[in-house]
C-alpha positions in Angstrom: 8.8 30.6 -13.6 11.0 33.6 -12.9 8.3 35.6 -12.8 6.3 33.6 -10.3 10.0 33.2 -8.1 9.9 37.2 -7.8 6.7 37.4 -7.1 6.9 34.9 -3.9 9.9 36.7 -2.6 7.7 40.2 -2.8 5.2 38.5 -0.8 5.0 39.4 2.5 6.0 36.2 5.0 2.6 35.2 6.6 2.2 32.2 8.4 1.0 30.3 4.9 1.1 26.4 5.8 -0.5 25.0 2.6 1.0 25.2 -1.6 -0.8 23.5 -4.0 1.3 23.7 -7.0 0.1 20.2 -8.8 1.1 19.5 -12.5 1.8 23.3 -12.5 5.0 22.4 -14.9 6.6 25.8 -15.2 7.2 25.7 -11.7 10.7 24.4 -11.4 13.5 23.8 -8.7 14.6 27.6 -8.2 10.4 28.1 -7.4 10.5 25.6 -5.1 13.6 26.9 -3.0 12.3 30.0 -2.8 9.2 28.8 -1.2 10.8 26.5 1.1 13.3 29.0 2.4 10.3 31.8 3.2 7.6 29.4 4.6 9.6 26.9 6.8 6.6 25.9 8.6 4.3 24.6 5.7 2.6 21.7 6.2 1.0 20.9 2.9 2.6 20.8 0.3 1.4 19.3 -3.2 4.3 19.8 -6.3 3.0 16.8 -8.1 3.4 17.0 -12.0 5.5 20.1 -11.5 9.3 21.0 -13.6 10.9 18.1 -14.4 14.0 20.1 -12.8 13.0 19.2 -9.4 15.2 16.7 -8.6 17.3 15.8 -5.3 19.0 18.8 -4.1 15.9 19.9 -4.3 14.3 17.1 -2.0 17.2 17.4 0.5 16.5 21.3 0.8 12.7 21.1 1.9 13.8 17.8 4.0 15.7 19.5 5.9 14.1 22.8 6.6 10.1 21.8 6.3 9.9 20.0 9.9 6.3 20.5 10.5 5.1 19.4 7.0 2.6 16.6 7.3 1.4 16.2 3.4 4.2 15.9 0.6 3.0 15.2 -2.8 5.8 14.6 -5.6 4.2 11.9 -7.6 5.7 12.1 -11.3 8.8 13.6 -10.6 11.1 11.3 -12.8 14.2 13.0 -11.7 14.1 12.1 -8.1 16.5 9.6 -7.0 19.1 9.8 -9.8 22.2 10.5 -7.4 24.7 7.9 -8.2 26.3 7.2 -4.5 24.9 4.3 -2.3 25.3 5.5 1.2 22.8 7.5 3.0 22.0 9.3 0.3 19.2 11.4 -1.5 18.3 8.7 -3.4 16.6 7.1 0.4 15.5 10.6 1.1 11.8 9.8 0.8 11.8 7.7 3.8 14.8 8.4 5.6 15.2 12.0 5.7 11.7 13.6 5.9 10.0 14.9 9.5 8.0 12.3 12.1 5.3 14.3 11.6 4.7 13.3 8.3 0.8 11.9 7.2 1.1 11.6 4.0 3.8 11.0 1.3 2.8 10.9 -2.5 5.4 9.5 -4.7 3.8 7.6 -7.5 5.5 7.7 -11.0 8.9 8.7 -9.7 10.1 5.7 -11.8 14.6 6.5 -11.0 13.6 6.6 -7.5 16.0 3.7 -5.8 16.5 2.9 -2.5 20.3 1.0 -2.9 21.3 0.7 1.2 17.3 -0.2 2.1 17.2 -2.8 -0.6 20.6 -4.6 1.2 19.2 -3.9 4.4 15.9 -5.2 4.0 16.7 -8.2 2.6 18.6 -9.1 5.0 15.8 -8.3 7.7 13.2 -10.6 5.8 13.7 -13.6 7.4 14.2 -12.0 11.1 10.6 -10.4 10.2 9.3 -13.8 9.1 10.8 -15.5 12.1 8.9 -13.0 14.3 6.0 -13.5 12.1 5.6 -16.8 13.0 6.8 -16.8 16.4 3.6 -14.2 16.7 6.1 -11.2 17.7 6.1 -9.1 14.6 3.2 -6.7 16.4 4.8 -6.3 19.4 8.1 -4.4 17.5 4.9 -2.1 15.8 3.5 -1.4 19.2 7.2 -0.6 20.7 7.5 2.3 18.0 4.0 3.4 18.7 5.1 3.8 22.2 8.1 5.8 21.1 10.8 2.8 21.7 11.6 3.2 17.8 15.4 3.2 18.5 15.0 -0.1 20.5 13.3 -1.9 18.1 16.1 -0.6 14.8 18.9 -1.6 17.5 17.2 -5.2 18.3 16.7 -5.9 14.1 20.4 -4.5 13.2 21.8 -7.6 14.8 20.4 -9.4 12.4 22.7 -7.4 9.5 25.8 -8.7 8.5 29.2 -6.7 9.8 29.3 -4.9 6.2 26.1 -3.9 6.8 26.5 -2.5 10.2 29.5 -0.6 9.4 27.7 0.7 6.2 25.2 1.8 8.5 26.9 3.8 11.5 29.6 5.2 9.2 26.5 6.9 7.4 24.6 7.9 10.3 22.7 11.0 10.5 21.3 12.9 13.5 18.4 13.0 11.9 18.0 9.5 11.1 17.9 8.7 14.7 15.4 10.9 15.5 13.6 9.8 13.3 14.4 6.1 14.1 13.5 6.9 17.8 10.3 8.6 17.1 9.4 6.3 14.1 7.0 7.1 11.5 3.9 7.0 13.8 1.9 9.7 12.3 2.3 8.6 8.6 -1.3 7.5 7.3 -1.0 7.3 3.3 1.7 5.8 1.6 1.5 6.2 -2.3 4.2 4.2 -3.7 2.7 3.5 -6.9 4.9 2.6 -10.2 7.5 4.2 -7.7 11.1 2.5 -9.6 11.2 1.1 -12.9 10.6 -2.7 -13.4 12.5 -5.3 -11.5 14.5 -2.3 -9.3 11.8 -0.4 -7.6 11.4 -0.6 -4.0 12.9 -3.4 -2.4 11.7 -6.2 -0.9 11.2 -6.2 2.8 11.2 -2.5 2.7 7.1 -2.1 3.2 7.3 -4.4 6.0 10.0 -2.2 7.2 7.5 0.6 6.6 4.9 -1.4 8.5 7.1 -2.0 11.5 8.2 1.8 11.5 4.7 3.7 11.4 4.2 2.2 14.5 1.1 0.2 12.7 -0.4 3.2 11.9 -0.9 2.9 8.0 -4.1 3.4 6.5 -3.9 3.9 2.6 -1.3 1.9 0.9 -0.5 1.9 -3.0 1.9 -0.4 -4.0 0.5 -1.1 -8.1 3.0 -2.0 -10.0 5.8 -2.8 -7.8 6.6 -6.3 -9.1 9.3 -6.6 -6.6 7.1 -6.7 -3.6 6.5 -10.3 -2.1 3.7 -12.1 -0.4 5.9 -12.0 2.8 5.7 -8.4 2.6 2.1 -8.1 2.8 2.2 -10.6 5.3 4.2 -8.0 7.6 2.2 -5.3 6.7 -1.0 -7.1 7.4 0.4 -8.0 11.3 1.8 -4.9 11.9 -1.1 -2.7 10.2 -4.1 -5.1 11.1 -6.2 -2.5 13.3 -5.4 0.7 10.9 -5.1 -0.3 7.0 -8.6 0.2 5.3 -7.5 0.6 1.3 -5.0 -1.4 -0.4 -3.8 -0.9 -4.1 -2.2 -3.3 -5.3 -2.5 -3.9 -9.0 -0.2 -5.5 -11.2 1.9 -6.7 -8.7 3.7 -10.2 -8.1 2.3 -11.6 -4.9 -0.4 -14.5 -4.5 -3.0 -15.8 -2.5 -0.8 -15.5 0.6 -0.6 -12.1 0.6 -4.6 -11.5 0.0 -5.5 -14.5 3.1 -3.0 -12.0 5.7 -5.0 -9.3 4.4 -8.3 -11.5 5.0 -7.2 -12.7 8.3 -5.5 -9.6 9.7 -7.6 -6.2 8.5 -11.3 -6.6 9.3 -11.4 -3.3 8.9 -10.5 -3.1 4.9 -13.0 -1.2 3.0 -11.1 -1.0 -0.4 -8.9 -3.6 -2.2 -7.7 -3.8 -5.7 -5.8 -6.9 -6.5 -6.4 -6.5 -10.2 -3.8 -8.4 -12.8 -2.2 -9.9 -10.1 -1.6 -13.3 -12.0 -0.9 -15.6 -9.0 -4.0 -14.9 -7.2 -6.5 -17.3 -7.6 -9.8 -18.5 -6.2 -8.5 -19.5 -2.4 -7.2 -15.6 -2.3 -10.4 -14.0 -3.2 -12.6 -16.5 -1.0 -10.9 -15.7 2.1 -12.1 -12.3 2.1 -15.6 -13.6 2.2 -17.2 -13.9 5.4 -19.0 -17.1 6.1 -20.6 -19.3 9.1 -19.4 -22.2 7.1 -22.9 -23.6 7.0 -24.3 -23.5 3.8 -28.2 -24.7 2.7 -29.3 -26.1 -0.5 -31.7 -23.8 -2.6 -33.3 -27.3 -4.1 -33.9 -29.4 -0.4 -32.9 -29.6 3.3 -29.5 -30.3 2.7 -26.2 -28.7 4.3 -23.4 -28.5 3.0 -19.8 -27.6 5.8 -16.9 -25.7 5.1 -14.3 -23.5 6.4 -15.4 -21.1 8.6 -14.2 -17.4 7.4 -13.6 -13.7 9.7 -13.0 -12.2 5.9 -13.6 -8.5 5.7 -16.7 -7.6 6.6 -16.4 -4.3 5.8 -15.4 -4.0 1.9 -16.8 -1.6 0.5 -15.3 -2.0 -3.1 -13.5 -4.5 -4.8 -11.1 -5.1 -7.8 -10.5 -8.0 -9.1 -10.1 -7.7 -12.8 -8.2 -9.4 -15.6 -7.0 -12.2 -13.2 -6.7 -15.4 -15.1 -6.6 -18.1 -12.7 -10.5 -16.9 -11.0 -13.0 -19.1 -11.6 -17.0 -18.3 -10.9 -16.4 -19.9 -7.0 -14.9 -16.8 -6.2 -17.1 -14.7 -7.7 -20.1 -17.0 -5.7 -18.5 -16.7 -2.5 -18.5 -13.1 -2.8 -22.3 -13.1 -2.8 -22.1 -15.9 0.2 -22.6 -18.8 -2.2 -21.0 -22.4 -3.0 -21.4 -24.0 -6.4 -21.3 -28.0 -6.4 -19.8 -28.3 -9.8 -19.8 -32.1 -9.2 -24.1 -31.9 -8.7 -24.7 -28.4 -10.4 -26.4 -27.7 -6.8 -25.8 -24.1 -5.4 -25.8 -23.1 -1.9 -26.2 -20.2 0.1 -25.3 -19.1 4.0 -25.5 -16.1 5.4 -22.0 -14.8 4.6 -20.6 -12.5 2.0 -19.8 -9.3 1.1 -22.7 -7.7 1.9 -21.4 -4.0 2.2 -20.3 -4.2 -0.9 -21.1 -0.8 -3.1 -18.5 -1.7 -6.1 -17.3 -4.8 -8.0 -14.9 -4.6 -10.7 -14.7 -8.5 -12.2 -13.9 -7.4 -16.0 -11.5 -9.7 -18.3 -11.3 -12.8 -15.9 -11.3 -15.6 -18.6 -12.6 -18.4 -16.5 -15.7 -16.4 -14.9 -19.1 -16.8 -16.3 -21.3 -14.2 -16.7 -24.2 -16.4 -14.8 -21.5 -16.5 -11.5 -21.6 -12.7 -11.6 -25.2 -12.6 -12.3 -26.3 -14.8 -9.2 -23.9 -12.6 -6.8 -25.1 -9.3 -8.3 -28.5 -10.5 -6.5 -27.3 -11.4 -3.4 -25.2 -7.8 -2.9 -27.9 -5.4 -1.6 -26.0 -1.8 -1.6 -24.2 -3.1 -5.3 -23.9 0.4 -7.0 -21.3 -0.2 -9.6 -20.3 -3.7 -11.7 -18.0 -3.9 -14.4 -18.1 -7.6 -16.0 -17.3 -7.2 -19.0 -15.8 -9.4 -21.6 -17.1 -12.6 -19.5 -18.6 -15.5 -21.5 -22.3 -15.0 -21.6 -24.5 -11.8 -21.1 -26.2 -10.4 -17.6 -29.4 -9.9 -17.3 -30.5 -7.0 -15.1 -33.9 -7.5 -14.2 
């Protein structure tokens, strides 16, 4: 690593904007410095997998200086976030501290990362964002930070914060977090925030709504597996405030239920990837919103109609995970092709819904799915490139 440090400082200062330094893991903290003190105006840069020595003095260095930087990749860094204090710290550096101009922020697998002031904060904004949620205000507060009333909107939701809170708040005050409050985070598109914490004290709840509110509804790409803290009013937020931009959601192995996957269904019509794989409260209601329907559906044996809810769904998902989820029986799996099984008089029925864009469908290690469910859907899913349905009772034919 020292030799690469000297060999940056000999180079001559271009106008370089983009390091890729990914799981490159000799280059440590010192290489890092170096690189942010003689390219201020980077605006990629990937240390992923790098020098377990990168830690927070490090992250408040290129915070500070990189201000045009609109990629930041420091998935894996285990170190980040283990500053002990709980006021405006490093430890909420990876939201707080970074530039409005920021795209995209990488920080799977940065398992000390905490966020100790965010965690009482949001809390204590859940039920003002559920309140709004129902009241059908939540998307206006998005649309005020889109239109650069960021500061209006933070000052309208701090009233909700007890007098601890609010003294906590302006005692820790930063110039720079009300700039960045003002402006929002209205240019950030991909939010990887996977395994970010360990178990039961990763990122708080409320604080991806609050990261919903404050990209202005401008997220595209979320990744959220693994965060068992996050709730189904948290997608619920996101949903509202993100309807017109989200298109892939990862969420694997997380806590939330069918609530969480219907505001997805009823909000982002524009969803093209969604992995809600060993996610143990969703069952068959959560999957079978997604799937569009007239809510007419024909016998295949006679004349006969059969009514039910009408569905918007998501039209335009393009792949699907639904593995190893326990409580999924073969309705969901038939709705998916546009079908409805009468258990009650073994008829099946067809409309003209479903998922018919559908390229790739990942239904392995669902105990109560039959391999016949998946077999009849695989028929009905015309651009179907890729199935996984293995470990189901019974075998698929594929002719």
């Amino acid at each position: 690593p020292r030799l690469l440090e000297s060999a940056l400082r000999a180079c001559p200062s271009t106008s370089l904007t983009r390091i890729h330094f990914v799981d490159c893991r000799r280059v440590d903290a010192r290489v890092i410095d170096t690189i942010v003190a003689k390219w201020p105006d980077l605006v990629f840069l990937h240390i992923g997998g790098c020098s377990q020595t990168i830690a927070d003095e490090t992250f408040w260095n290129l915070s500070k200086r990189l201000r045009r930087l609109r990629a930041l990749d420091m998935s894996g860094l285990r170190r980040l976030g283990k500053s002990v204090n709980t006021s405006w710290s490093s430890r909420e550096l990876p939201i707080l501290a970074l530039s409005s101009s920021l795209e995209c922020l990488y920080l799977a697998g940065c398992e000390q990362l905490q966020f100790p002031v965010l965690e009482r904060i949001s809390q204590q904004l859940a039920p003002a964002f559920a309140r709004r949620l129902e009241e059908g205000a939540l998307l206006a507060l998005a649309q005020q930070v889109k239109e650069g009333n960021g500061m209006h909107v933070w000052n309208t939701l701090e009233l909700e914060l007890d007098l601890d809170s609010r003294q906590l708040l302006h005692a820790n005050r930063r110039a720079d977090m009300d700039t960045i409050l003002n402006l929002g985070w209205k240019n950030l598109r991909t939010l990887d925030l996977c395994l970010c914490g360990s178990s039961g004290r990763g990122i708080p709840r409320g604080l991806v709504g609050f990261l919903g509110i404050f990209s202005g509804g401008s997220l595209r790409h979320v990744d959220i597996s693994g965060c068992d803290e996050v709730t189904d009013a948290d997608i619920q937020v996101l949903a509202t405030t993100c309807a017109n931009s989200l298109t892939s959601f990862n969420g694997f192995g997380c806590n939330y239920g069918d609530e969480a996957i219907k505001a997805l269904a009823y909000n982002c019509e524009n969803l093209a990837y969604l992995d809600v794989s060993s996610c143990y409260d969703v069952t068959d209601v959560g999957i079978m919103s997604l799937c569009p329907t007239d809510g007419i559906y024909s016998s295949y044996e006679d004349d006969t109609q059969l009514h039910l809810e009408r569905r918007q769904g998501c039209p335009r998902l393009r792949t699907l995970k639904i593995s190893n989820l326990p409580l999924v029986t073969g309705q969901a799996i038939f709705a998916i092709g546009g079908m409805h099984c009468d258990y009650d008089t073994a008829i099946k029925y067809h409309s003209c819904g479903g998922l018919k864009n559908l390229l790739v469908l990942i239904a392995n290690s669902c105990g109560n799915v039959m391999s016949l469910a998946v077999e009849a859907t695989m028929r009905k899913l015309p651009l179907l490139v890729e199935l996984d349905a293995r470990d189901l009772e019974g075998t698929i034919s594929l002719r």
